[in-house]
C-alpha positions as CSV (number, residue, x, y, z in Angstrom):
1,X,221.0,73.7,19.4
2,X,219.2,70.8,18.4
3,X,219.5,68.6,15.2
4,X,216.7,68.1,13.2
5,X,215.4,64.6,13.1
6,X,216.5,64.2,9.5
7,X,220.0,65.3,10.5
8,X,219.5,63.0,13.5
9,X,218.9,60.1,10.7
10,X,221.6,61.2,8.7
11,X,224.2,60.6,11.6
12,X,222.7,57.1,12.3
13,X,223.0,56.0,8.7
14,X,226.5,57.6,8.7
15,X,227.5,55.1,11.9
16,X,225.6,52.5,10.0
17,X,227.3,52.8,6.7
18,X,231.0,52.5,8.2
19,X,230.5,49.3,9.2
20,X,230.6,45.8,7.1
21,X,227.4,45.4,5.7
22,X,226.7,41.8,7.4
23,X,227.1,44.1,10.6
24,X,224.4,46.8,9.2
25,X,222.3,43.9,8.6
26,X,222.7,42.3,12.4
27,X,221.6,46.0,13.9
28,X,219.1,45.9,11.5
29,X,217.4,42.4,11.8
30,X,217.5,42.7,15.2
31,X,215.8,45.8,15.5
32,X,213.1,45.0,13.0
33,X,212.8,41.4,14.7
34,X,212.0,42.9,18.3
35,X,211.0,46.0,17.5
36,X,213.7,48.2,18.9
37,X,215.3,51.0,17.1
38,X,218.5,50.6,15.7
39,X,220.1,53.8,17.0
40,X,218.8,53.0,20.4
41,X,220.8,49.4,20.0
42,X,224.1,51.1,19.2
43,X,223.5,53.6,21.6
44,X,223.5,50.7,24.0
45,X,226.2,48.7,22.7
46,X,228.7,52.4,23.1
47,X,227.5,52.4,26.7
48,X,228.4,48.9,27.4
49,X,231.7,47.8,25.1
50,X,232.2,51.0,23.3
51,X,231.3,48.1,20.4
52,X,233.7,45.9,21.3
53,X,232.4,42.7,20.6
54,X,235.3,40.7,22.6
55,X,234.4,43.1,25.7
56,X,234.4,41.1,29.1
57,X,233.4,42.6,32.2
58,X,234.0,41.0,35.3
59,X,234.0,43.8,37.5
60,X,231.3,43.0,39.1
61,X,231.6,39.0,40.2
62,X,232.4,39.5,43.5
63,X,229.8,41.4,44.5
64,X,226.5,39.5,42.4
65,X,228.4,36.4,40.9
66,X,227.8,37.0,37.2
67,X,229.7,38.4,34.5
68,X,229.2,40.7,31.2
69,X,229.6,39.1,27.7
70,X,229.8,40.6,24.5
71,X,229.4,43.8,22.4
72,X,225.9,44.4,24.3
73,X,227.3,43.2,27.6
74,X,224.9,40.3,28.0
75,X,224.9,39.1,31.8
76,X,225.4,35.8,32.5
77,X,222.6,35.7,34.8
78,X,220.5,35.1,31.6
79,X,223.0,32.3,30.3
80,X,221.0,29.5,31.4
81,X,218.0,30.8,29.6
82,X,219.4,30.6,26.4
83,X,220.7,27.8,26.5
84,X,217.1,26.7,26.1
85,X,217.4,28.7,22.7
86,X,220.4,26.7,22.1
87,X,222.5,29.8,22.5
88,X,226.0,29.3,24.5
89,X,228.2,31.4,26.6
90,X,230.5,31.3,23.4
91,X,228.3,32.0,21.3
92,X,227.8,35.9,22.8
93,X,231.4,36.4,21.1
94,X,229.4,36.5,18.2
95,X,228.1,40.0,16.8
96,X,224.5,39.1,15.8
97,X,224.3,36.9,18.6
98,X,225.4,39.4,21.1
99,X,222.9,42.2,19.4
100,X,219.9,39.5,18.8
101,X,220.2,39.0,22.3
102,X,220.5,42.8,23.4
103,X,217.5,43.6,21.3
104,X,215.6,40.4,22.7
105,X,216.8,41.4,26.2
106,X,214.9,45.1,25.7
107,X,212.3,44.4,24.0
108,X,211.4,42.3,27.2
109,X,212.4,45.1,29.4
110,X,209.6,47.2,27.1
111,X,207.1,45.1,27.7
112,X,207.5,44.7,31.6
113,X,207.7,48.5,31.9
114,X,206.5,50.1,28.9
115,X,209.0,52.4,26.3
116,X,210.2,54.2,29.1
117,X,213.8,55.0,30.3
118,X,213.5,52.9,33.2
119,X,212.7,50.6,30.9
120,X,215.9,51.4,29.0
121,X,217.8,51.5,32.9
122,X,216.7,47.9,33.7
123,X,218.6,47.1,30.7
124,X,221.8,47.2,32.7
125,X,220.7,47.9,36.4
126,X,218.2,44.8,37.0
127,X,217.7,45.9,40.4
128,X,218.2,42.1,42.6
129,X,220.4,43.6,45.1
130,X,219.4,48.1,44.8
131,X,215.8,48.8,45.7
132,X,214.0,52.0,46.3
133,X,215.8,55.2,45.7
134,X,218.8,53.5,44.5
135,X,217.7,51.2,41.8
136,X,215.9,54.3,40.7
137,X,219.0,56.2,40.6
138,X,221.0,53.4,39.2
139,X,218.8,53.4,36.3
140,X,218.1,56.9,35.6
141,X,222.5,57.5,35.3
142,X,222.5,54.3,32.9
143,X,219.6,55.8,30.5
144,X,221.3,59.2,30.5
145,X,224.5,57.8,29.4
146,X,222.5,55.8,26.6
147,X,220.5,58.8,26.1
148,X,223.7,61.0,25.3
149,X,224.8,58.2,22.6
150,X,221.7,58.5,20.7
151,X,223.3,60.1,17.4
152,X,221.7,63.7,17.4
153,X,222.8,64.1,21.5
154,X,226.4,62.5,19.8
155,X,226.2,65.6,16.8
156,X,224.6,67.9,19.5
157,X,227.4,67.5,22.1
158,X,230.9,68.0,20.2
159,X,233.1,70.2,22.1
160,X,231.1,70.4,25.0
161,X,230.9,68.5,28.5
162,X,228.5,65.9,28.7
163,X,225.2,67.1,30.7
164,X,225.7,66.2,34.4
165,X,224.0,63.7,36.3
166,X,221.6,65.6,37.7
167,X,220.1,67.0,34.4
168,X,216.7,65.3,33.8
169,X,216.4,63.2,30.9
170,X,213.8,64.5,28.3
171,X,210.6,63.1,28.2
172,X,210.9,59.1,26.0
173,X,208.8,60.9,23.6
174,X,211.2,63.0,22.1
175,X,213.2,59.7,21.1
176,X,211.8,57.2,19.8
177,X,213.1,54.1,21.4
178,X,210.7,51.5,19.7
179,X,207.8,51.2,17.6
């Protein structure tokens, strides 16, 4: 059964209003200032640091040579353009930093590919070293688990197993992932 998309609000404002309310106003800036929806931020932030803003992931180093930063897991691929913004490696420690970023960082993947879930997939799966079928793939698994964070899947999904990978997402339509 599905939430309505006032309950759907409801649960959003609920996550929002737990938090400090300089951190309700970082999701919020953000998302006004590059036009990304606030639930799809956090959603995205769950995914990559379960909003840990310390979160460091270095799983990967080996095999590409960068590194995740943050509470929206900023790759340091992008560190040397913003340092032209006069933002630091350090300074990704930083919640609003970190989420200003994020939200800068999709927005940009909207506009290269439209508000779609690959668009949302890019996000984390930039697709240098995959190509074809499996940069596809890569993306599509990432957007489901960002789709299934989205509060109403959250409220929609308690007690239950989360839908497998080969479920299709829903059309973008049914979510509105920016303006």
């Amino acid at each position: 059964m599905r939430l309505p998309l006032h309950f759907a609000g409801l649960a959003a404002l609920a996550v929002l209003a737990t938090a400090p309310t300089w951190a309700r106003a970082c999701w919020e800036e953000a998302a006004q200032r590059y036009g990304v929806s606030v639930d799809l931020l956090h959603a995205v932030a769950r995914v990559e640091s379960n909003l840990n803003p310390r979160a460091v992931n270095r799983s990967h180093l080996q095999r590409t040579g960068s590194y995740d930063i943050g509470l929206m897991q900023i790759n340091s691929g992008h560190l040397r353009t913003l340092s032209r913004h006069g933002i630091k490696e350090a300074d990704l420690f930083d919640p609003c930093t970190n989420i200003r970023v994020g939200a800068w960082l999709l927005a940009d993947s909207f506009s290269r590919r439209g508000a779609t879930w690959d668009a949302v997939g890019a996000y984390n799966a930039a697709c240098s070293r995959l190509k074809g079928k499996d940069c596809v793939e890569a993306r599509a698994q990432y957007a489901r688990r960002v789709y299934r964070q989205l509060p109403a899947q959250r409220s929609a999904q308690l007690g239950k197993h989360l839908v497998s990978t080969a479920t299709t997402i829903p059309a973008l339509m049914s979510v509105r992932v920016s303006p």
